[in-house]
N, C-alpha and C positions, 0 to 999 in steps of 0.2 A: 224205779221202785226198789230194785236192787241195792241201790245205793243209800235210800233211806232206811232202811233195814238196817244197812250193814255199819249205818254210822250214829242209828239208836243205839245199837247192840255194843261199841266200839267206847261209847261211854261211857259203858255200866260196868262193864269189866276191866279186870287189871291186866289182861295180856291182849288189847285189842289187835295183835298181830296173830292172832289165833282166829279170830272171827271171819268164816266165810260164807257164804250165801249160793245155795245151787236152788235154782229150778225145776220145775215139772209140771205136763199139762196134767191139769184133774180131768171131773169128771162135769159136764156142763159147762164147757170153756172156763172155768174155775183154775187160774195158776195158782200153785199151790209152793212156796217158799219155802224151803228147809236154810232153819239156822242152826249152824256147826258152831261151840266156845271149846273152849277149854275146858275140863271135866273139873276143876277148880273154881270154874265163874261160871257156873251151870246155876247156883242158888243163886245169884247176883242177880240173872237174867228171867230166874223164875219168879223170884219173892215172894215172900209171905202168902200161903194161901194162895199164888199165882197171878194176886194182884199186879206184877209189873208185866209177865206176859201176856194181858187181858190188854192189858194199857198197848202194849209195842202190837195185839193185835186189834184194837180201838184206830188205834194211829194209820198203820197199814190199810184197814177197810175206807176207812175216812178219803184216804190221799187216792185209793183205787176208785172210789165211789164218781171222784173228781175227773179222773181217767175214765171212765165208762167201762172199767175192770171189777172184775170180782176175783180177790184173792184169798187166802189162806198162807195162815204161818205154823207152821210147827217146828219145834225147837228139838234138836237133837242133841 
């Protein structure tokens, strides 16, 4: 899960060697994603209205649903 994240997020941006991915347990067996960018490709990642991070967190749900995972992304 880690890796798809981190290789959505790697495309959208212009320094994807800046792009890192940590974890953490939530609340409700709920992992919860933190994604790190560059403070430069922070709008790249967010989009308009936050349409692309609905999308990268649409994609995430989707791919955990398939894992019998329940996750969460937040974008730092």
């Amino acid at each position: 899960m880690q890796d798809l994240l981190k290789a959505i997020a790697s495309g959208l941006v212009e320094k994807p060697e800046e792009v890192s991915v940590t974890t953490e347990d939530g609340e409700n067996g709920v992992i919860v994603y933190h994604l790190h960018v560059a403070e430069d490709d922070m709008g790249r990642v967010i989009g308009k209205q936050g349409r692309i991070a609905k999308a990268i967190r649409v994609v995430m749900r989707a791919a955990a649903t398939r894992n019998d995972m329940k996750v969460m992304v937040e974008i730092d």
